[in-house]
C-alpha positions as CSV (number, residue, x, y, z in Angstrom):
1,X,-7.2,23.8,-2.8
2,X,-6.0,20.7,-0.4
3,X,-5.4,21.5,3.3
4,X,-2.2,19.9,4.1
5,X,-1.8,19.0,7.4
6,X,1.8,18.2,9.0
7,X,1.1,18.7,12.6
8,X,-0.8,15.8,14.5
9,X,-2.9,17.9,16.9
10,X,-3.4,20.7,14.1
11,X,-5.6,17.5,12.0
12,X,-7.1,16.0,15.8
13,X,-8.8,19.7,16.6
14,X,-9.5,20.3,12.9
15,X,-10.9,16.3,12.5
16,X,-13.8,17.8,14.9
17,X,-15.7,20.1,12.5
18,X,-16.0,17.5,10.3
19,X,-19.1,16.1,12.6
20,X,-22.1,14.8,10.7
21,X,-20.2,14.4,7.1
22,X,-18.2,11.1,5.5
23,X,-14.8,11.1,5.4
24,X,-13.3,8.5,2.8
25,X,-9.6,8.3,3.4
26,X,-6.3,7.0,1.3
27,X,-3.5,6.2,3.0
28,X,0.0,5.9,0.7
29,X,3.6,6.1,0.7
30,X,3.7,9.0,-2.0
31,X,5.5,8.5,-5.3
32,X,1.8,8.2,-6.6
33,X,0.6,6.8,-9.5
34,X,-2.7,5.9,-11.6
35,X,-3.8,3.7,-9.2
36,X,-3.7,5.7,-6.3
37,X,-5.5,8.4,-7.7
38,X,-8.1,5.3,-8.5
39,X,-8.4,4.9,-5.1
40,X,-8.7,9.0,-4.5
41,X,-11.8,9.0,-7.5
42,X,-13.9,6.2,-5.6
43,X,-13.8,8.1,-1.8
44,X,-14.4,11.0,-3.6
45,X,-17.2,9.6,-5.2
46,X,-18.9,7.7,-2.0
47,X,-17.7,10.4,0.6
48,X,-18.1,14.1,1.5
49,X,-14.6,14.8,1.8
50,X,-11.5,13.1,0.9
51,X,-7.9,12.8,3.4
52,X,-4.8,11.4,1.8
53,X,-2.0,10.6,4.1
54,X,1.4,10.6,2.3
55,X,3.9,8.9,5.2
56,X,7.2,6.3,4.0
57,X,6.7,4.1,7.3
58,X,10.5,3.4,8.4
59,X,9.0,0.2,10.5
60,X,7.7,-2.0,7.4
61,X,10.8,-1.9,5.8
62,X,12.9,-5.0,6.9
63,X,15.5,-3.5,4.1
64,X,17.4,-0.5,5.2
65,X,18.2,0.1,1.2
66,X,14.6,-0.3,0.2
67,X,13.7,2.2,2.6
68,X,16.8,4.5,1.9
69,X,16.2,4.2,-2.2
70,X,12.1,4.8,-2.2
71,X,10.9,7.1,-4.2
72,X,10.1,10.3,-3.0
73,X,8.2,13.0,-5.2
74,X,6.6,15.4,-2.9
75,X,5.9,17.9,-5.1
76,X,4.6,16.5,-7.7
77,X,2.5,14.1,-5.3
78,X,0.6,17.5,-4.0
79,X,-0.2,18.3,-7.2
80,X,-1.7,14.9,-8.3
81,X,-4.0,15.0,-5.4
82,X,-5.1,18.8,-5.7
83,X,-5.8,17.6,-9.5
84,X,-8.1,15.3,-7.7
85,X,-10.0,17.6,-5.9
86,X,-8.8,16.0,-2.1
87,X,-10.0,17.9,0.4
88,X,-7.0,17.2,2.8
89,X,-3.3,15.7,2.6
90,X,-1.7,14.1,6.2
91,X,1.7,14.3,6.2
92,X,3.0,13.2,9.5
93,X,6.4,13.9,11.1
94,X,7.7,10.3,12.0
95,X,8.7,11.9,15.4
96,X,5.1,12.6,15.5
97,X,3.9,9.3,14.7
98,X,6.3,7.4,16.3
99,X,6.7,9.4,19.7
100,X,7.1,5.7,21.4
101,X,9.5,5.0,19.2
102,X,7.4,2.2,18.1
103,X,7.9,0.4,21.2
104,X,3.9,-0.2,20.7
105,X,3.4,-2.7,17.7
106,X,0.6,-4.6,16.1
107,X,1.3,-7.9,15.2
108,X,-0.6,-10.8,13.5
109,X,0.2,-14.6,14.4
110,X,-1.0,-16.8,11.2
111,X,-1.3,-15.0,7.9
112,X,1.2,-12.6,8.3
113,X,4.0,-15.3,8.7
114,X,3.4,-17.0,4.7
115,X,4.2,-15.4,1.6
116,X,5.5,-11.5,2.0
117,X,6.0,-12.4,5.8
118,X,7.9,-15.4,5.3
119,X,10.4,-13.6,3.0
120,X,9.9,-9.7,5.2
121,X,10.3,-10.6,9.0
122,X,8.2,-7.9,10.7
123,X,6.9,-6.3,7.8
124,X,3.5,-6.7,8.3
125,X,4.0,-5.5,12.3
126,X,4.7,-2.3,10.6
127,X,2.0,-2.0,8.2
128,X,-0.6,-2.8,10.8
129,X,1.0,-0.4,13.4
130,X,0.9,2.6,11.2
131,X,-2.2,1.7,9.8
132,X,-4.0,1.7,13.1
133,X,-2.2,4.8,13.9
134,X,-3.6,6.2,10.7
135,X,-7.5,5.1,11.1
136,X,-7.1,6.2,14.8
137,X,-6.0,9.8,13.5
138,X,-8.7,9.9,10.3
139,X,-11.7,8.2,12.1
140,X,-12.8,7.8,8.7
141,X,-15.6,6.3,7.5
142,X,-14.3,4.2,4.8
143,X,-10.7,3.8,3.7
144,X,-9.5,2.5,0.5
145,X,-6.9,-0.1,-0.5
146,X,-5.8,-1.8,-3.8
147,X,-5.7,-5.4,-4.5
148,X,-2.4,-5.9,-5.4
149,X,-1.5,-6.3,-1.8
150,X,-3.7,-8.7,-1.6
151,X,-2.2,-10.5,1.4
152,X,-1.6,-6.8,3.7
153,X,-5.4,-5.8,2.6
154,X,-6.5,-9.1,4.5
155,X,-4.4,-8.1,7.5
156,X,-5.4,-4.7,8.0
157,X,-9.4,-6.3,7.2
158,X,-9.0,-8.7,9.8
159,X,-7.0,-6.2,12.5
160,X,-10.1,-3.6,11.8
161,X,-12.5,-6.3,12.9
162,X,-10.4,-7.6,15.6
163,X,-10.3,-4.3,17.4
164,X,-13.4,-3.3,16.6
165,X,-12.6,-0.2,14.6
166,X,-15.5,1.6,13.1
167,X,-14.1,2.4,9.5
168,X,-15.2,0.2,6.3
169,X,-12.4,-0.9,4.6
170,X,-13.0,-1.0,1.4
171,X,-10.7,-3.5,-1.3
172,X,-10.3,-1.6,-4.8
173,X,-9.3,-3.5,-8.2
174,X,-5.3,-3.7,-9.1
175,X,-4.6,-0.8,-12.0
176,X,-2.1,-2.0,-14.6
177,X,-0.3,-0.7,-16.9
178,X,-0.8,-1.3,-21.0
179,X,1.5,-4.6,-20.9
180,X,-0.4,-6.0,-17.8
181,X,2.1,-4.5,-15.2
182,X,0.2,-3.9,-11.6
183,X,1.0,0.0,-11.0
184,X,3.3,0.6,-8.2
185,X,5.5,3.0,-6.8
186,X,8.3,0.9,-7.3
187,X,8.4,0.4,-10.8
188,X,10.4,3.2,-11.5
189,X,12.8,2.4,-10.3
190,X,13.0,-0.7,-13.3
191,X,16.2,-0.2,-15.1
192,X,14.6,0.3,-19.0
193,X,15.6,-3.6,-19.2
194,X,13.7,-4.7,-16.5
195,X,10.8,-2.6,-17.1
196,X,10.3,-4.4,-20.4
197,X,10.8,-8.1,-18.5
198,X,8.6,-6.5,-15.9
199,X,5.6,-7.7,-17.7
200,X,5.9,-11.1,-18.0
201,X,5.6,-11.3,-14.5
202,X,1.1,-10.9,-14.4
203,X,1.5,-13.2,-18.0
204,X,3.4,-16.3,-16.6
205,X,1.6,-15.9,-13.0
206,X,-1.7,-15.9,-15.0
207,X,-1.1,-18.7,-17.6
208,X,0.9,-21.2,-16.1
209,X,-0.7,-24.6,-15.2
210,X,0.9,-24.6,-11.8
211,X,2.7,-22.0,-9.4
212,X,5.5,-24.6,-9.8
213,X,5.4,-24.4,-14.0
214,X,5.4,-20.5,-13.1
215,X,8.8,-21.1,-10.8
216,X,10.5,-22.3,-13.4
217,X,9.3,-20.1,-16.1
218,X,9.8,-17.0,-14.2
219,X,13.6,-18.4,-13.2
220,X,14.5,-19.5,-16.8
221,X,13.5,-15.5,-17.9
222,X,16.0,-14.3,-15.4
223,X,13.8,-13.8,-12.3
224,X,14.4,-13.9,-8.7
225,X,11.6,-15.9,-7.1
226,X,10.8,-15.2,-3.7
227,X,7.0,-17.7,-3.6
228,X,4.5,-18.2,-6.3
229,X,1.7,-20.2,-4.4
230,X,-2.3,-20.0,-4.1
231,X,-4.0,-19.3,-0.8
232,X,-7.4,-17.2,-0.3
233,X,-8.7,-18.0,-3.5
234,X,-6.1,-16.7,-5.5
235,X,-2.2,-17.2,-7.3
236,X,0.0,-14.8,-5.4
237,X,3.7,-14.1,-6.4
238,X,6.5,-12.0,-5.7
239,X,9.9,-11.8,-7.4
240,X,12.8,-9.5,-7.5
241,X,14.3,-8.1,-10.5
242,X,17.6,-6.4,-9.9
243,X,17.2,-4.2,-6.3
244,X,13.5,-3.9,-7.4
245,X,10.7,-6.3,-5.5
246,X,7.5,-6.7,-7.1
247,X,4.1,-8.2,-6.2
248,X,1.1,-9.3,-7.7
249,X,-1.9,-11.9,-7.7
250,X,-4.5,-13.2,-10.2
């Protein structure tokens, strides 16, 4: 059975009888999916005990819609991750979280301002704030994070290193779907149409010759583009089908 914890100071006095054992930890927005529970199988694997957080951070979205229209599946969330065996769930109160009323933030000066930043002003100021709240509240040993947000993964890699914080972060393959699709919470919310056209997306950001070729080819199939470019090694992309934004890299 998972412990869910909703009160802060309930998990802080709780945290401390955990002493002496590993504590892997997987922070999410709920409305989980295959991947996530990816992420759940490898901490439980490499730690003594498992702590999901299930929080939809108001501050990263730069969208009131986006934030208003995510999908929320609590119920059905708690019982993917009992399924799982997690130890404990965190699901903070955003008046708990945000008692400052996030007049504290965490912001990066370089990489967050290209690709999702460019096109999300302050995004990234509120994934890095919530995530240090988080890894300040788990102390966890190691916490896990998929690839397909490639470009947050290096933020919160290089903001854990900047301030020193103790807990490994540890970079986990994208999960797709049969057609190539990266998993994310978003995708349902694809209109059966776009779900279909969905998958060209990984295809033409994979094949083309140049992120350019991919512009074009990704416009011409009725796609917005927001950037297709390569930086850190890799092709990145995001484009927009209907109200529905979607990520990936290759």
């Amino acid at each position: 059975m998972t412990r869910v914890f909703q009160s802060i100071p309930e998990w802080m006095d709780f945290k401390s009888s955990l002493l002496g054992k590993t504590l892997g930890f997987v922070p999410t927005m709920g409305a989980l999916h295959d991947g996530h529970l990816s992420l759940m199988q490898r901490s439980q694997q490499e730690n003594d005990f498992t702590a999901v957080s299930i929080f939809v951070n108001p501050t990263q979205f730069n969208d009131p819609s986006d934030l208003t229209h995510y999908p929320r599946t609590p119920r059905e969330d708690l019982a993917l991750i009992e399924s799982m065996g997690v130890s404990f769930l965190i699901s903070p109160e955003i008046t708990d979280l945000y008692a400052d009323q996030y007049r504290y933030q965490v912001s990066e000066k370089v990489e967050s301002q290209v690709l999702c930043g460019a096109h999300r002003p302050g995004h990234f100021d509120g994934v890095l704030t919530v995530v240090l709240k988080l890894l300040n509240l788990t102390q966890a040993t190691r916490a896990y994070f998929g690839e397909k947000d490639f470009q947050q993964l290096r933020l919160i890699q290089g903001m854990a290193e900047a301030f020193f914080i103790p807990t490994q972060i540890i970079p986990c393959p994208t999960l797709r779907e049969a057609d190539g699709l990266a998993m994310s919470s978003r995708n349902r919310r694809l209109t059966p149409e776009h779900r279909q056209k969905a998958a060209l997306f990984p295809k033409v950001l994979k094949n083309s010759a140049s992120p350019q070729e991919a512009i074009d080819e990704l416009k011409n199939q009725g796609f917005e583009v927001d950037y297709i470019e390569e930086r850190f090694g890799r092709r990145l992309g995001a484009v927009r089908l209907g109200a529905v934004r979607l990520i990936d890299n290759v």
